[in-house]
SELUM-362054 format. One record per residue: residue in one letter; residue number from 1; x negated, z, y negated of N, C-alpha, C in turn. Coordinates in nm, 2 decimals. Example, Ala and Ser with C-alpha at 12.3 -4.5 7.8 and 13.67 -1.06 7.14 Angstrom:
2
{r 'A', 1, {-1.32, 0.78, 0.57}, {-1.23, 0.78, 0.45}, {-1.32, 0.78, 0.33}}
{r 'S', 2, {-1.28, 0.71, 0.22}, {-1.37, 0.71, 0.11}, {-1.29, 0.79, 0.00}}
# end
This chain:
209
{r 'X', 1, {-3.18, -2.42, 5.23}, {-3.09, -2.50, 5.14}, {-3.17, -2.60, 5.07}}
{r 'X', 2, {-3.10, -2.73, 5.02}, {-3.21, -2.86, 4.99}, {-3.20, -2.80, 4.87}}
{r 'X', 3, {-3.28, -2.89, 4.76}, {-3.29, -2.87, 4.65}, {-3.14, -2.92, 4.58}}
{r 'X', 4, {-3.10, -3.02, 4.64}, {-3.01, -3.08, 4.54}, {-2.91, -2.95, 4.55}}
{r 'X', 5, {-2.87, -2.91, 4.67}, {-2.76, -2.82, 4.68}, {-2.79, -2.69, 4.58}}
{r 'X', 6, {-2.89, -2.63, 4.55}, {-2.93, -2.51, 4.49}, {-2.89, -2.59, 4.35}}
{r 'X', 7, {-2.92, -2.70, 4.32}, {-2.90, -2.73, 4.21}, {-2.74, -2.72, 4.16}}
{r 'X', 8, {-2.64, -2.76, 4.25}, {-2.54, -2.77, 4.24}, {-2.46, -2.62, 4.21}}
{r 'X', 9, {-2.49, -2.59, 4.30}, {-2.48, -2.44, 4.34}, {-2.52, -2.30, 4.16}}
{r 'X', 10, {-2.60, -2.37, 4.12}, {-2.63, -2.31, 3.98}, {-2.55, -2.38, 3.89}}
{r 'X', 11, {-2.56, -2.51, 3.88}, {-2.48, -2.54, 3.76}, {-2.32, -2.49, 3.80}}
{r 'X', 12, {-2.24, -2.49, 3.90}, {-2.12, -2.43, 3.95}, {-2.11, -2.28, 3.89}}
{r 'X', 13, {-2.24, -2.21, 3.91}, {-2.26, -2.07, 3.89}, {-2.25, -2.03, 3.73}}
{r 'X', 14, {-2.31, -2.16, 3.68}, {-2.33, -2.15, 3.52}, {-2.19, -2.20, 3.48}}
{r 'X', 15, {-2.09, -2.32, 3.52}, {-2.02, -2.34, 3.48}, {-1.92, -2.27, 3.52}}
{r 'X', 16, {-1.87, -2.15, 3.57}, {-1.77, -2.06, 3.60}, {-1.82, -1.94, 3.52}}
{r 'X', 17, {-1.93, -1.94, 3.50}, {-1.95, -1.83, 3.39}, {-1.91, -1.85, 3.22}}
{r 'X', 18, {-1.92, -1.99, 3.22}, {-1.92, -2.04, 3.14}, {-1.73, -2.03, 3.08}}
{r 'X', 19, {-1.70, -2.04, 3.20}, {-1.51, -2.05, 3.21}, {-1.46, -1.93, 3.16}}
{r 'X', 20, {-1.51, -1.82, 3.24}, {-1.48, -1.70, 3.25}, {-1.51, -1.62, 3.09}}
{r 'X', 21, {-1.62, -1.66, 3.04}, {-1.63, -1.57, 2.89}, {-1.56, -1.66, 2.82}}
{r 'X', 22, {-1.54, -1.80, 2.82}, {-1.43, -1.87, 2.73}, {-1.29, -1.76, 2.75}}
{r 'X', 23, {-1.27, -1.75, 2.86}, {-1.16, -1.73, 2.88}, {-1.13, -1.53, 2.84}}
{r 'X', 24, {-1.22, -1.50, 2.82}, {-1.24, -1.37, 2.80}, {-1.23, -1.38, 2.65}}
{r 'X', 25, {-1.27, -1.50, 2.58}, {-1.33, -1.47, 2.43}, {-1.17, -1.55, 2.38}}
{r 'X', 26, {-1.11, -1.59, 2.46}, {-0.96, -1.63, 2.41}, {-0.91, -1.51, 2.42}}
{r 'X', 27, {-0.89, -1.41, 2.49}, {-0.80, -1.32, 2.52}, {-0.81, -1.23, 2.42}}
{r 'X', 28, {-0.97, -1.21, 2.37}, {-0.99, -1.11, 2.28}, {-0.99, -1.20, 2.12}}
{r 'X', 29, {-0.99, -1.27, 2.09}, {-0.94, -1.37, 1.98}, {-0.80, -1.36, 1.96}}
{r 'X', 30, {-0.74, -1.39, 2.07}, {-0.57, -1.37, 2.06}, {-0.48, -1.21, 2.02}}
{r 'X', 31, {-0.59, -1.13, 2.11}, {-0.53, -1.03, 2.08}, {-0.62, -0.98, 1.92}}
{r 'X', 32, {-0.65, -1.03, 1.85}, {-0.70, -0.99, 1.75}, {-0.54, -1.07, 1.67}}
{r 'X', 33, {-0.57, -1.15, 1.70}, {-0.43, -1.26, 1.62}, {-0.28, -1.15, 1.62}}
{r 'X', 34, {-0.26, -1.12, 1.73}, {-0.17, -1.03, 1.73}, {-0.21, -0.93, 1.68}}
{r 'X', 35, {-0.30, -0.84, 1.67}, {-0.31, -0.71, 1.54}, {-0.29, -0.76, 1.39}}
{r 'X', 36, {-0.34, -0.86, 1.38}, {-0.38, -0.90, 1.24}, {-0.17, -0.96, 1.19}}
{r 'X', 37, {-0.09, -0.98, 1.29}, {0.02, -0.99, 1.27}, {0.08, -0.90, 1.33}}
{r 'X', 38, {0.09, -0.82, 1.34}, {0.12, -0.65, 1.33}, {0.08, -0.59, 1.22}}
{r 'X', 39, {-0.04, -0.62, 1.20}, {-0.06, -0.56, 1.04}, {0.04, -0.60, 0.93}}
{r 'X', 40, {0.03, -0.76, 0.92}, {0.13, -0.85, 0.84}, {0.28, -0.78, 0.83}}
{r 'X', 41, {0.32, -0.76, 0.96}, {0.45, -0.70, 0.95}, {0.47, -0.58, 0.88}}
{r 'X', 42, {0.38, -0.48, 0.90}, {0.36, -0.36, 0.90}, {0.35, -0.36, 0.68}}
{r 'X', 43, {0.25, -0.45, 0.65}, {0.32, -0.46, 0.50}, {0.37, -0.53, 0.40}}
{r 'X', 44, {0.47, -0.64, 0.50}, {0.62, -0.65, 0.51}, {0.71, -0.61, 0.45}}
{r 'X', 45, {0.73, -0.51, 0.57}, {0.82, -0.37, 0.54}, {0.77, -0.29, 0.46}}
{r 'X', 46, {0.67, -0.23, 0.40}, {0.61, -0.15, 0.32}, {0.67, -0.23, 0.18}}
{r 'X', 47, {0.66, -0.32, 0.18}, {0.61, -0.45, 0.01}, {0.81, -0.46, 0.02}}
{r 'X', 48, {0.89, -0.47, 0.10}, {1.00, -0.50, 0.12}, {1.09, -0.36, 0.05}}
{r 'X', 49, {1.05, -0.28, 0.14}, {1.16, -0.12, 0.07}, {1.05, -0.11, -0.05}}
{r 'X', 50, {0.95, -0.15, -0.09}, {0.94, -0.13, -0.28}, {1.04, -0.20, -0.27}}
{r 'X', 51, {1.02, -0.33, -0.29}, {1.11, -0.42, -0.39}, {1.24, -0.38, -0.39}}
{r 'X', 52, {1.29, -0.35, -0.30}, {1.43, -0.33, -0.28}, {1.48, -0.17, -0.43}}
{r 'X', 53, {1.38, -0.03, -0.35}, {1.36, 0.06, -0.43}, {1.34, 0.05, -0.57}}
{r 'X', 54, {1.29, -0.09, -0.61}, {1.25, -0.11, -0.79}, {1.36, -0.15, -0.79}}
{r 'X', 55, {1.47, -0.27, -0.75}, {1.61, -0.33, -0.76}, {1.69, -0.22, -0.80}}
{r 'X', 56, {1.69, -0.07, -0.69}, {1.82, -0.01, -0.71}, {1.77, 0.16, -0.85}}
{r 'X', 57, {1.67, 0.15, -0.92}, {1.64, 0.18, -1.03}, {1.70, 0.17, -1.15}}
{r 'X', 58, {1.82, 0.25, -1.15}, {1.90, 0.18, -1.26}, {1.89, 0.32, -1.47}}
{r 'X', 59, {1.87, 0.26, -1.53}, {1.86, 0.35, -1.66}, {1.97, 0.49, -1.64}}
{r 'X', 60, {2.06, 0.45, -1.59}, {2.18, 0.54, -1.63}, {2.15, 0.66, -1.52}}
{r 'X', 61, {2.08, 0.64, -1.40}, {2.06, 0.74, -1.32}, {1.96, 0.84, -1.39}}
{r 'X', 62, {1.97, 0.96, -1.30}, {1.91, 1.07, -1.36}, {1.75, 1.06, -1.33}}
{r 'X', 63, {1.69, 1.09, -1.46}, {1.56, 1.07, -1.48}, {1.49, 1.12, -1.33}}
{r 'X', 64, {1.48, 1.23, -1.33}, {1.42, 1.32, -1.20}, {1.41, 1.21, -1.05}}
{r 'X', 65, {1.53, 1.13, -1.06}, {1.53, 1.08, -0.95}, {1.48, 0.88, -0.98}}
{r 'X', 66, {1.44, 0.82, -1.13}, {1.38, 0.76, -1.16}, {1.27, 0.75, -1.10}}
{r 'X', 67, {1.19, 0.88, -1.17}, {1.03, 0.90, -1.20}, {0.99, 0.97, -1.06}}
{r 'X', 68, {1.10, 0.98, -0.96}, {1.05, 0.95, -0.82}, {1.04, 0.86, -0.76}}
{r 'X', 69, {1.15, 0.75, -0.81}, {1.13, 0.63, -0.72}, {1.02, 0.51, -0.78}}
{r 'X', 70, {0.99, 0.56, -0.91}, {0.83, 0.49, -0.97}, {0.71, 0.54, -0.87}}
{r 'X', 71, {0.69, 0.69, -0.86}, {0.61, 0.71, -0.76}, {0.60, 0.66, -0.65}}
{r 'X', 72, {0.71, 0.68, -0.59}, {0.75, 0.60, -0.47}, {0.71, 0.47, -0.43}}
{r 'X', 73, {0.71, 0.40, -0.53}, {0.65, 0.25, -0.55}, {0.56, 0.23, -0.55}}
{r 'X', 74, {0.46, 0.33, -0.65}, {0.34, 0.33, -0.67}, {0.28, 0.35, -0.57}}
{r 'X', 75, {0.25, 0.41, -0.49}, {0.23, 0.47, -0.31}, {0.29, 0.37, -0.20}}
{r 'X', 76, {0.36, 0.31, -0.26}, {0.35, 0.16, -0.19}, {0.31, 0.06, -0.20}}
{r 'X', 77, {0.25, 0.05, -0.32}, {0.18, -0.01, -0.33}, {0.04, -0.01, -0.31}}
{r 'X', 78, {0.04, 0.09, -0.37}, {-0.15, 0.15, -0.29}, {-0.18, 0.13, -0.10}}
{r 'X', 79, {-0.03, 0.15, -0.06}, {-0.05, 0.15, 0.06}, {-0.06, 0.00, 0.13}}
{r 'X', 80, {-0.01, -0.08, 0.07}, {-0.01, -0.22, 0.10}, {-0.13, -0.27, 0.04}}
{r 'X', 81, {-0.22, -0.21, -0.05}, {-0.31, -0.30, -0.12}, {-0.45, -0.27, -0.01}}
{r 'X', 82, {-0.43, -0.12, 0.04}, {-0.52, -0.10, 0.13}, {-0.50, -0.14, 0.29}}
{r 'X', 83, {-0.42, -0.18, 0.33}, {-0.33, -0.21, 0.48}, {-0.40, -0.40, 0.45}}
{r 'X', 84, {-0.37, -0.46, 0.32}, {-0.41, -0.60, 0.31}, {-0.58, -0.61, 0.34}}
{r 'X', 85, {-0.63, -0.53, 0.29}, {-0.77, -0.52, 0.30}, {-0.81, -0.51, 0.48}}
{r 'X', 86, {-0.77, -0.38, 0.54}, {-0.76, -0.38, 0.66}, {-0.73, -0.53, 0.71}}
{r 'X', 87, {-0.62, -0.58, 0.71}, {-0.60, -0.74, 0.73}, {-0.69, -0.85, 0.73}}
{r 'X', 88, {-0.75, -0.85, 0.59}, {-0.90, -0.92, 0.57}, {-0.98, -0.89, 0.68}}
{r 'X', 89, {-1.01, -0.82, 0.69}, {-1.13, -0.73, 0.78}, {-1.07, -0.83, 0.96}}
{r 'X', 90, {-0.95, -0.82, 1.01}, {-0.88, -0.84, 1.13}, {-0.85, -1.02, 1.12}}
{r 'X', 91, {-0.86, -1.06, 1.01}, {-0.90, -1.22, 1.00}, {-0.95, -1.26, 1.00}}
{r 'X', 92, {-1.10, -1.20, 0.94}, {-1.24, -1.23, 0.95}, {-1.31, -1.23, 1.10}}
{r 'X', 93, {-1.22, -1.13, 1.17}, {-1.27, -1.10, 1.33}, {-1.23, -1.18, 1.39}}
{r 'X', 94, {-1.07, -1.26, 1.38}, {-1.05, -1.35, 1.47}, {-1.11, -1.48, 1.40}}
{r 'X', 95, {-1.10, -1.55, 1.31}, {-1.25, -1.65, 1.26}, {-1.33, -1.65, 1.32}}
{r 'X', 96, {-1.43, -1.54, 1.35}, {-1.60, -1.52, 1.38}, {-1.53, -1.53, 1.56}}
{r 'X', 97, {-1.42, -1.49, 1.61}, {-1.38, -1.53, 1.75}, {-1.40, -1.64, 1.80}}
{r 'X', 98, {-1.30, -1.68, 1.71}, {-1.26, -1.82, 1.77}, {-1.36, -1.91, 1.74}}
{r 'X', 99, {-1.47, -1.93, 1.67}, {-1.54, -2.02, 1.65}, {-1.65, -2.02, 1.75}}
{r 'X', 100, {-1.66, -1.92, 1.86}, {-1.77, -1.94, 1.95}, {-1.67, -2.03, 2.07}}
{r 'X', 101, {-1.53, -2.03, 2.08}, {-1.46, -2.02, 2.17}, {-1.44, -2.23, 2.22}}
{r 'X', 102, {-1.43, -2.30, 2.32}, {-1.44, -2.45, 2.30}, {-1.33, -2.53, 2.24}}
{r 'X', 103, {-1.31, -2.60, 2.18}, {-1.20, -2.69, 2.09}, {-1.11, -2.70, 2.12}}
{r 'X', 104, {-1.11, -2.71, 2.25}, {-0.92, -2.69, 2.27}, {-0.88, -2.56, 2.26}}
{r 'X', 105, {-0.93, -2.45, 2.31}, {-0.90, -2.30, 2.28}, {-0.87, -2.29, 2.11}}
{r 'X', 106, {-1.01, -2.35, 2.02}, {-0.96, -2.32, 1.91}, {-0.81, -2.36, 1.85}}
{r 'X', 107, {-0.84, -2.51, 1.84}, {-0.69, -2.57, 1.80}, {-0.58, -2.50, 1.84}}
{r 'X', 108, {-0.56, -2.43, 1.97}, {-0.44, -2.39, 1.99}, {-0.41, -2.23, 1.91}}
{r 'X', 109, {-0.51, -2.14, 1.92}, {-0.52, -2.04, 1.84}, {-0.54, -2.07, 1.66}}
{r 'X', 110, {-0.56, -2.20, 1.60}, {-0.55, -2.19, 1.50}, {-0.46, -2.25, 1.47}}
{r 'X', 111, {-0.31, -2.34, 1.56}, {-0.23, -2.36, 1.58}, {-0.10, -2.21, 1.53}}
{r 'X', 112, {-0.18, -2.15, 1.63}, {-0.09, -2.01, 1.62}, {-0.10, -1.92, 1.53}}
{r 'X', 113, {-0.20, -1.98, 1.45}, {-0.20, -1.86, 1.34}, {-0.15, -1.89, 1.21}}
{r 'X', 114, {-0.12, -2.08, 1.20}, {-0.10, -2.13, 1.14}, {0.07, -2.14, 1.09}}
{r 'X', 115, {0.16, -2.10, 1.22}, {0.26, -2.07, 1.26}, {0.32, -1.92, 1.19}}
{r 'X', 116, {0.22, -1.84, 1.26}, {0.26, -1.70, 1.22}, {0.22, -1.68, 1.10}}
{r 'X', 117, {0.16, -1.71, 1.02}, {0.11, -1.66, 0.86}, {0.18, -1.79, 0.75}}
{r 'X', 118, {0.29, -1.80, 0.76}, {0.36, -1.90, 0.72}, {0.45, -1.80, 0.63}}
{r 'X', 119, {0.49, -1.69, 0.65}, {0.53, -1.57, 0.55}, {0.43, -1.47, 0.52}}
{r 'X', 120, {0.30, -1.43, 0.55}, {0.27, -1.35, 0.54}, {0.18, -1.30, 0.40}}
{r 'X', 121, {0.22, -1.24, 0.35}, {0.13, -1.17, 0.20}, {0.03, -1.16, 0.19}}
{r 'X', 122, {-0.03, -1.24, 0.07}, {-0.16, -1.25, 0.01}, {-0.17, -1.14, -0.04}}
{r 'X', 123, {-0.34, -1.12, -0.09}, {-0.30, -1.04, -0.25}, {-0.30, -1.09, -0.39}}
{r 'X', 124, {-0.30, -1.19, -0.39}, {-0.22, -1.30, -0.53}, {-0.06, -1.19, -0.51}}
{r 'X', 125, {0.00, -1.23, -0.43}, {0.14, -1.21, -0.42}, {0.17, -1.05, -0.46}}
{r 'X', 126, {0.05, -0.99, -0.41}, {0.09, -0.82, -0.43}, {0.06, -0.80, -0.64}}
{r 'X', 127, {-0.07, -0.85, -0.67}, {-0.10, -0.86, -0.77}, {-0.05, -0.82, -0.89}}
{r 'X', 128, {0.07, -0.98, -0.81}, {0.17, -1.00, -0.92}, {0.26, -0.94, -0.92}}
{r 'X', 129, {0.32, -0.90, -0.82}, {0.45, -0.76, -0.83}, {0.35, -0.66, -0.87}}
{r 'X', 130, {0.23, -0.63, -0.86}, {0.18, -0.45, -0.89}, {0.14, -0.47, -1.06}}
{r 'X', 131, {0.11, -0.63, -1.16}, {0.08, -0.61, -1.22}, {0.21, -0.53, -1.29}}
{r 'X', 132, {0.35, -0.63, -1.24}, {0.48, -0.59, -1.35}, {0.57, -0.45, -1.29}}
{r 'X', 133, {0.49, -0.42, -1.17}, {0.53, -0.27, -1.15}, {0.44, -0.13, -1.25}}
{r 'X', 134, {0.33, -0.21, -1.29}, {0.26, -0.12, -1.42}, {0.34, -0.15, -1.52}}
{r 'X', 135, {0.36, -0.27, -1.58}, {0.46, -0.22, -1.69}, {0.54, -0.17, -1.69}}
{r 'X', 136, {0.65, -0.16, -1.62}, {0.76, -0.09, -1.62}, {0.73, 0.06, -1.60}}
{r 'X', 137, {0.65, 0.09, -1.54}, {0.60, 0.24, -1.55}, {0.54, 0.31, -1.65}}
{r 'X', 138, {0.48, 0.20, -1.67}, {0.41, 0.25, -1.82}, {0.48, 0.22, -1.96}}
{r 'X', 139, {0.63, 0.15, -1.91}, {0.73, 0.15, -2.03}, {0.81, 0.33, -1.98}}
{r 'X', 140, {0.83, 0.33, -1.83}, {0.95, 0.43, -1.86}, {0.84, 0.56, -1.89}}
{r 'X', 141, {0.73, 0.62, -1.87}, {0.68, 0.73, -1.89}, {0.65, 0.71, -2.07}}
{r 'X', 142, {0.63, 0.63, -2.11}, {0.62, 0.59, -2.28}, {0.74, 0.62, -2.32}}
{r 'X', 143, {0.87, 0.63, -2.29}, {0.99, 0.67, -2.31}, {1.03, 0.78, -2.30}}
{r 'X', 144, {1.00, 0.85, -2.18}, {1.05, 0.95, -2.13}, {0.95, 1.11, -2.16}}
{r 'X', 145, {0.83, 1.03, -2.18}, {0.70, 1.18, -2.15}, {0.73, 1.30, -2.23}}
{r 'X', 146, {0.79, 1.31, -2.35}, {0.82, 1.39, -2.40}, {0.91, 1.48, -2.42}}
{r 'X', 147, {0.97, 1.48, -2.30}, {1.07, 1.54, -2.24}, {1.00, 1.66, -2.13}}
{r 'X', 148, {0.88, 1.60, -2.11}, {0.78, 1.73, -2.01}, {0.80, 1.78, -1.92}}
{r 'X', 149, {0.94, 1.68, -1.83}, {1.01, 1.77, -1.74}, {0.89, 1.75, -1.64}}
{r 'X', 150, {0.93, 1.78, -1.48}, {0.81, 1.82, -1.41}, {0.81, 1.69, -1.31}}
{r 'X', 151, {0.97, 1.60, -1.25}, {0.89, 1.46, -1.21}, {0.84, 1.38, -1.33}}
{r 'X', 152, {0.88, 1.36, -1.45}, {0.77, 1.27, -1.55}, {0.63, 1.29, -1.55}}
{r 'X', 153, {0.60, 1.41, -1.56}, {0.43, 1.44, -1.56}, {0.36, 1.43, -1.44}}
{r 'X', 154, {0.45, 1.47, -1.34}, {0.37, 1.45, -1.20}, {0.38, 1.27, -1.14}}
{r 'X', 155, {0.44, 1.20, -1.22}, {0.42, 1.05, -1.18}, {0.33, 1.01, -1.28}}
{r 'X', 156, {0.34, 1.08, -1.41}, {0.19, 1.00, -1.49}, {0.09, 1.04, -1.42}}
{r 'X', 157, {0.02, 1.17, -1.38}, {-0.07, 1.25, -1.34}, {-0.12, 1.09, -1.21}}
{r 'X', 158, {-0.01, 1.05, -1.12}, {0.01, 0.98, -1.02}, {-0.05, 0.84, -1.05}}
{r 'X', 159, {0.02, 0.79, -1.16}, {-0.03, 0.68, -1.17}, {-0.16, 0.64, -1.27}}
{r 'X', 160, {-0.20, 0.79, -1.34}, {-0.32, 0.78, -1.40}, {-0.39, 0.78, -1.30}}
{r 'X', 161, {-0.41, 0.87, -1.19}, {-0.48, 0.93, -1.08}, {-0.52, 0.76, -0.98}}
{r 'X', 162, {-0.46, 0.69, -0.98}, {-0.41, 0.57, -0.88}, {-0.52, 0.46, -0.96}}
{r 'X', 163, {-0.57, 0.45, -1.13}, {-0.62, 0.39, -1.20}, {-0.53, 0.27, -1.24}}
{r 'X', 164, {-0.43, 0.29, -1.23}, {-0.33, 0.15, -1.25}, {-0.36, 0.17, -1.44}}
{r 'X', 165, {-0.40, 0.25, -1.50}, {-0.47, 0.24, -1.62}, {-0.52, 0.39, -1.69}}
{r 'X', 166, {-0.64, 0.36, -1.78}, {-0.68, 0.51, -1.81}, {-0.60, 0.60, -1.89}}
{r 'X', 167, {-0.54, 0.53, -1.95}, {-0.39, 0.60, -2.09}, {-0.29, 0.58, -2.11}}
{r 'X', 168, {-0.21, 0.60, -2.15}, {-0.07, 0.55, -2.20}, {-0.08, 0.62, -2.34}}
{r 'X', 169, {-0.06, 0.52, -2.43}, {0.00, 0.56, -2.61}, {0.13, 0.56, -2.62}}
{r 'X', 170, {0.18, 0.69, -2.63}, {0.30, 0.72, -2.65}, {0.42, 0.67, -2.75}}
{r 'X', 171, {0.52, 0.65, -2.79}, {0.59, 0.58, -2.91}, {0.52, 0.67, -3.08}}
{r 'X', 172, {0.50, 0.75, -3.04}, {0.46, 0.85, -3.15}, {0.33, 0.87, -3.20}}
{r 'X', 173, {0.24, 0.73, -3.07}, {0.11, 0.72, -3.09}, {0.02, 0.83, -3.06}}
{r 'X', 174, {0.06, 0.93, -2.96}, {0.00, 1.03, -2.88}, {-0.07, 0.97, -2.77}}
{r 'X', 175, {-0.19, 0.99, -2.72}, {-0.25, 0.95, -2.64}, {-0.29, 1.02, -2.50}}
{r 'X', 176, {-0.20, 1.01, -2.33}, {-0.19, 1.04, -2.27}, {-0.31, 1.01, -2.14}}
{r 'X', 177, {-0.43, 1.06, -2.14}, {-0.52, 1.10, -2.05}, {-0.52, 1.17, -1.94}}
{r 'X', 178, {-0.61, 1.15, -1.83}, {-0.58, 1.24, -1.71}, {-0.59, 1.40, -1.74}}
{r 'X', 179, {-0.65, 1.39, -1.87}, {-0.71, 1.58, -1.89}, {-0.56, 1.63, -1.98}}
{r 'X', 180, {-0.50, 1.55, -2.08}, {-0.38, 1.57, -2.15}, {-0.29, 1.58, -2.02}}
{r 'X', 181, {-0.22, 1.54, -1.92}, {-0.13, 1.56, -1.84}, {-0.17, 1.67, -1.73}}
{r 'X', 182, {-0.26, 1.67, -1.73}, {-0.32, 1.83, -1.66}, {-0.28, 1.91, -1.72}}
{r 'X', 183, {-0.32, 1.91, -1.87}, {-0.30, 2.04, -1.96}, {-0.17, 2.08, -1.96}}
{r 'X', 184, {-0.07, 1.96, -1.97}, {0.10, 1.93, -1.99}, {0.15, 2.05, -1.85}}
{r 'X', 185, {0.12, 1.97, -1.75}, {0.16, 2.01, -1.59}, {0.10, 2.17, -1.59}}
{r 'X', 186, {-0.03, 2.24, -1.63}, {-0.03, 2.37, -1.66}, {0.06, 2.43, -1.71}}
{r 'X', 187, {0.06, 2.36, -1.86}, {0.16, 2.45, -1.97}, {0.31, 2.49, -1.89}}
{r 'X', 188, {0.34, 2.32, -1.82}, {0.48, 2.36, -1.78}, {0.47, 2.48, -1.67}}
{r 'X', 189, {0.43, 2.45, -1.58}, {0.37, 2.57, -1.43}, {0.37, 2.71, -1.53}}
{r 'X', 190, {0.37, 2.72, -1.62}, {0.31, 2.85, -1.72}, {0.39, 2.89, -1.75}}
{r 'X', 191, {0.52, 2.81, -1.87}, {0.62, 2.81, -1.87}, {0.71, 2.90, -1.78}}
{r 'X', 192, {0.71, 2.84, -1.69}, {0.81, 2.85, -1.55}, {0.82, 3.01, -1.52}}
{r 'X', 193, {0.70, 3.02, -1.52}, {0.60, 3.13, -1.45}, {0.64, 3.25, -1.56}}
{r 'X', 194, {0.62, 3.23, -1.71}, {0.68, 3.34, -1.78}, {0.86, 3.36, -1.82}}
{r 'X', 195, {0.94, 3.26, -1.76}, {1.06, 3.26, -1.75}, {1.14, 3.32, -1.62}}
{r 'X', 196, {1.04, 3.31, -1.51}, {1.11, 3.38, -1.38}, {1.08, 3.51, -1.43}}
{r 'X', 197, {0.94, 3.57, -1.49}, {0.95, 3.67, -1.51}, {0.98, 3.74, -1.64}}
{r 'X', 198, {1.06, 3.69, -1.67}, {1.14, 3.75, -1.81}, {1.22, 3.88, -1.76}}
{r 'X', 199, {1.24, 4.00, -1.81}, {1.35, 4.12, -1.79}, {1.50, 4.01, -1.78}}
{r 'X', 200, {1.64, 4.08, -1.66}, {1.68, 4.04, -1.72}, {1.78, 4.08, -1.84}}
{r 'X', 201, {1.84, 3.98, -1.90}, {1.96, 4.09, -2.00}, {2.01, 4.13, -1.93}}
{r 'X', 202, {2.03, 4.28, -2.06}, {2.12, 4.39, -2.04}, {2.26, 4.33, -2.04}}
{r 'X', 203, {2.36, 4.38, -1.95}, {2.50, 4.37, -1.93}, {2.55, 4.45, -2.08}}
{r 'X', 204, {2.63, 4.38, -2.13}, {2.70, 4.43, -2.23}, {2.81, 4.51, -2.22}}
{r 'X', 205, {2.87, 4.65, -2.23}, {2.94, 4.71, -2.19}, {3.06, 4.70, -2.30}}
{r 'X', 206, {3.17, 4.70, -2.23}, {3.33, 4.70, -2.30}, {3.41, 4.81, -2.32}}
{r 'X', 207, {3.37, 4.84, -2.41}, {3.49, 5.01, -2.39}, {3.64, 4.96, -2.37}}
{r 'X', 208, {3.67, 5.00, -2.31}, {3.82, 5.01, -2.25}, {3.90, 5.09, -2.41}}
{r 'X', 209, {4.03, 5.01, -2.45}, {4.08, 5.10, -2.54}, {4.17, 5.18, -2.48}}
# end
């Protein structure tokens, strides 16, 4: 074979290799695009049934079922603040992709991401709903704590535990810590515990006249 042909023959060899990992490094860039909007969706829906759940929270309903749906939120939120992170991590991947990948591939994949992330949640956006979902929690348990029932203490316990803050000062100026709502959650467990096993009353008997 002449020289010129070997030559041709390599750059052909080089430039199909060349094609083929482009075209490999699109497929795996794209499909990162798609996880990273699967993720998006995924806390969506999570960030969607809170809000909805805080909306249908109304005073008049019964506490018990309140200070579950605070929890409820609270754990949705944790779960969206960690799912966003995961996100970060799956944007960063398609970024570091697509930049090895040639300019028209980019443009069209940053085309499409530009498309799909047109609704999708920051964490500015979470922030701000998780900062005004701490007040409201930390208004209804400031209201309600001393009532000691068992979902009130087990949602402060929750949202101490979560660090959404170290205390809550009570209206009465009582100061609510992770070791104070332990104590509380014993006492009641205690409570409980020496009321099942109380004797029970004696039946009062009627003499018949």
């Amino acid at each position: 074979m002449q020289p010129i042909y070997v030559f041709i023959a390599v750059l052909s060899a080089i430039a199909a290799k060349l094609i083929y990992d482009s075209a490999i490094g699109k497929r795996k860039a794209n499909k990162s695009l798609v996880n990273l909007a699967n993720k998006q969706n995924e806390i969506k829906l999570i960030y969607n049934n809170a809000e909805t759940k805080a909306k249908d929270i109304k005073p008049q309903d019964d506490l018990a079922e309140q200070a579950a749906a605070f929890q409820q939120i609270a754990k949705s939120h944790q779960d969206v603040i960690k799912m966003l992170k995961q996100a970060d991590y799956l944007r960063k991947l398609f970024v570091s992709q697509v930049q090895h990948l040639p300019r028209h591939y980019q443009i069209s994949l940053e085309k499409k991401e530009t498309r799909l992330s047109a609704n999708w949640l920051t964490k500015h956006d979470i922030d701000d709903r998780h900062a005004l979902y701490t007040k409201a929690t930390k208004g209804f348990i400031r209201q309600h704590y001393e009532q000691a029932s068992l979902p009130i203490l087990e949602l402060t316990r929750y949202f101490l535990e979560s660090n959404a803050v170290e205390n809550i000062q009570l209206h009465n100026g009582r100061i609510i810590d992770m070791e104070q709502v332990n104590q509380d959650l014993e006492k009641f467990h205690l409570n409980q515990k020496l009321k099942t096993n109380l004797p029970p009353k004696p039946k009062t008997k009627v003499d018949k006249i």
